[in-house]
N, C-alpha and C positions, 0 to 999 in steps of 0.2 A: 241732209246727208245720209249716205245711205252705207250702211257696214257690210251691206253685203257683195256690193261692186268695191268697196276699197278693198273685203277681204279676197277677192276676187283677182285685186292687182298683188295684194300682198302673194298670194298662191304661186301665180306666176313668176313673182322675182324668187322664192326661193326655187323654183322648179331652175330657173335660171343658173343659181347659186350649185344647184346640187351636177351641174354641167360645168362651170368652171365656177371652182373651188380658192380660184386665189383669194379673196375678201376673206375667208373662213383660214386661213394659213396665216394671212396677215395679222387680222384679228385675235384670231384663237391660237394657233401654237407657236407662233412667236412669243407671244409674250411669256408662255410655259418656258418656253428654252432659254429668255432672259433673266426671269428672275433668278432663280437657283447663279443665273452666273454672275451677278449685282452683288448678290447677297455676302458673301466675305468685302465685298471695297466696301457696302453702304455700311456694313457691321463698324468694319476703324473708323468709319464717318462719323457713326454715333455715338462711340464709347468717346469719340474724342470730342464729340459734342456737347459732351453731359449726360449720357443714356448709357452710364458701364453696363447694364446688365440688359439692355438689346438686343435683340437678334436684329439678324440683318435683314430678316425677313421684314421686322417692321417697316422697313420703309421701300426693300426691293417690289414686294406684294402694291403699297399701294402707288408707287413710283409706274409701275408695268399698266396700272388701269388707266391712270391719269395720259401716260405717253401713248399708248397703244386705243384708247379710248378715243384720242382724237382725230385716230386717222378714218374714225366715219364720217368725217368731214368731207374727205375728196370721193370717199366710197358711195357715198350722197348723193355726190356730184353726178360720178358717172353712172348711176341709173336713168339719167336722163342724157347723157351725150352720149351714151349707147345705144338710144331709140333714134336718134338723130343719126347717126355712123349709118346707123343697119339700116335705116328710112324706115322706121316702124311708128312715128314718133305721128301722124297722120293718122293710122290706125289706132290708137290708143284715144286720140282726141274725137274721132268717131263713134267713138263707144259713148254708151250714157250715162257717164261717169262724169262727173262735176270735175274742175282742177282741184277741186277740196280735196274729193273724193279719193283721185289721181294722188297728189301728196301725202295722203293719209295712209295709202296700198302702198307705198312705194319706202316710204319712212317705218313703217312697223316695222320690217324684216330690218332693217338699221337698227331699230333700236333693240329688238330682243336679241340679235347678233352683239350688242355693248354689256345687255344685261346678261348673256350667257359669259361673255370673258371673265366680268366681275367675280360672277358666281365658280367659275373655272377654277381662276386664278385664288382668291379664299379659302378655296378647296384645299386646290395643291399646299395654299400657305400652311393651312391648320394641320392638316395630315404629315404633310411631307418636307416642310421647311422651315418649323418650330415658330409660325406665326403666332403672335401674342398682340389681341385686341382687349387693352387694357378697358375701353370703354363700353360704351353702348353700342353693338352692333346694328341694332336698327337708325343709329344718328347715322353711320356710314352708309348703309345704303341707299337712306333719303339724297345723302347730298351724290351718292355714286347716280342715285336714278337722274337727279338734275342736271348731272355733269355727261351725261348722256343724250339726253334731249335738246342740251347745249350744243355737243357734236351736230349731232343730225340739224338741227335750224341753221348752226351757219354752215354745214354742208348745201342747205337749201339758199340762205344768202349766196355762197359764193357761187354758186351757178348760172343764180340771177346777174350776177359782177361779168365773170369770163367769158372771152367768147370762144374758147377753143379747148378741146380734151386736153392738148400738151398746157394749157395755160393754166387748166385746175390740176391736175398732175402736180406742177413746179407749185402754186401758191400753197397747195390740199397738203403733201407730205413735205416740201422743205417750212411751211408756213409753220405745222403741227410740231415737227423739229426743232427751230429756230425758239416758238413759243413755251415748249417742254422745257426745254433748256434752260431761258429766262424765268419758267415759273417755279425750278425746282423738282422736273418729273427725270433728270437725268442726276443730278447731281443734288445733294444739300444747299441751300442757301446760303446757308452759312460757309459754305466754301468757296462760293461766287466773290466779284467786287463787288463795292458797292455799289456802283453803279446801275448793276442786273436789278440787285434786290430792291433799289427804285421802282423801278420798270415793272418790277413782278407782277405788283398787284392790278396792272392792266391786263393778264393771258386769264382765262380759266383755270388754266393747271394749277397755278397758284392758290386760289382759292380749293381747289380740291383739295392740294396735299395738306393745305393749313388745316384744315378739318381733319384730315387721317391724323397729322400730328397732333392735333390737341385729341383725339380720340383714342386712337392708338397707342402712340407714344407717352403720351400723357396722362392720360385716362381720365381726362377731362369730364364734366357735364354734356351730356348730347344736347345740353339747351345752347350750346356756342358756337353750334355748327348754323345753327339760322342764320348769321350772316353770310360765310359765304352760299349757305341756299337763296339766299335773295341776291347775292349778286349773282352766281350764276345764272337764276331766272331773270336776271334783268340782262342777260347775256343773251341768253335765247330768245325775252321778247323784242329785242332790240336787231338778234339777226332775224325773226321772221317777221318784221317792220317792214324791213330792206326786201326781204324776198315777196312780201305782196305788193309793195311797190316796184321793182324792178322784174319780176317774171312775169315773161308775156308768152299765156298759152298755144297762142295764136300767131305767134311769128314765127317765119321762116328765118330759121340762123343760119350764120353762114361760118366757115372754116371750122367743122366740126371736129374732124376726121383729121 
């Protein structure tokens, strides 16, 4: 494998990025403009939870990484149904660039686009919205980095699944939605039925904010956060399974566009 044709493709998609900037809006100032507005309803959330002296920033901060984190799922997606749209997608497999290669140039800009929200978004909390990380800050960022790497694999799984831009669209952001929701990235758990909170511990988001909470919130041991980092990396190896089984470099797709 060669780092200098993946950083080669990585180049390229941010050159891409810095011409339409929606992924970067999506990503990055959305979730700036939600937290701050979370932050009084998550606050009654948690005084009423058992956490009187809370900010609401504990949970709005990592509530915005977990929900917005996953929408590099479908943003995954479409760096490869955009070479196909534009027919560029021939030209890229032309070059001497491995699909390793290719994945590897394509997937970096994803991920340090997850890793700059995190770091955004902490920012904003510490500075500007009275964040209070009761625990070990390095236990959070392990499992924020895992919970990143997770997005991007099954953004690379699902691409391998769908056959159409509008199909990753609909699965990519209502899927990331629907998932948030059930895992606790929109609302507390504890506000949910029971029902959800069954269900939770199938999404990723779940296991992420488990960990903010016992970090955070709690101010736990960062030795407790290893769980959910292994399931989330059993998350990710399980979607880039799918996607080296299902992605074929070499075929022509059809209803892309």
């Amino acid at each position: 494998m060669s780092l200098r044709r993946s950083a080669a493709i990585a180049r390229h998609e941010i050159r891409i990025l810095r011409r339409d900037p929606m992924p970067l809006v999506v990503l990055l100032v959305l979730p700036l403009i939600m937290a701050p507005l979370y932050r009084t309803t998550f606050r009654a959330a948690l005084q009423f939870g058992g956490h009187p002296n809370a900010s609401g920033s504990d949970y709005a901060v990592p509530a915005q990484i977990a929900q917005f984190g996953f929408f590099l799922v479908p943003f995954t997606g479409f760096l490869y149904f955009r070479e196909h749209i534009w027919k560029t997608w021939t030209r890229v497999r032309a070059t001497p660039a491995t699909p390793i290669e290719i994945v590897a140039g394509k997937a970096a800009p994803m991920i340090a686009l997850g890793i700059i929200q995190i770091v955004a978004l902490v920012a904003l909390g510490e500075f500007a919205l009275d964040l209070h990380v009761h625990g070990e800050l390095p236990a959070i960022a392990a499992v924020s980095g895992v919970y990143i790497c997770c997005a991007v694999a099954i953004g690379l799984a699902l691409t391998a699944i769908v056959r159409t831009s509008q199909q990753l669209n609909a699965v990519g952001f209502l899927g990331a939605t629907v998932l948030g929701a059930i895992g606790g990235a929109l609302v507390p758990l504890s506000t949910l039925p029971r029902w959800t909170r069954t269900l939770a511990p199938v999404t990723p988001q779940y296991w992420a904010m488990r960990a903010n909470r016992d970090v955070i919130l709690d101010g736990r041991p960062g030795g407790l956060v290893l769980l959910p980092i292994a399931v989330l990396g059993a998350f990710t190896i399980a979607a880039i399974v799918i996607a080296i089984r299902r992605l074929r470099f070499d075929e022509r797709e059809v209803g892309w566009s």
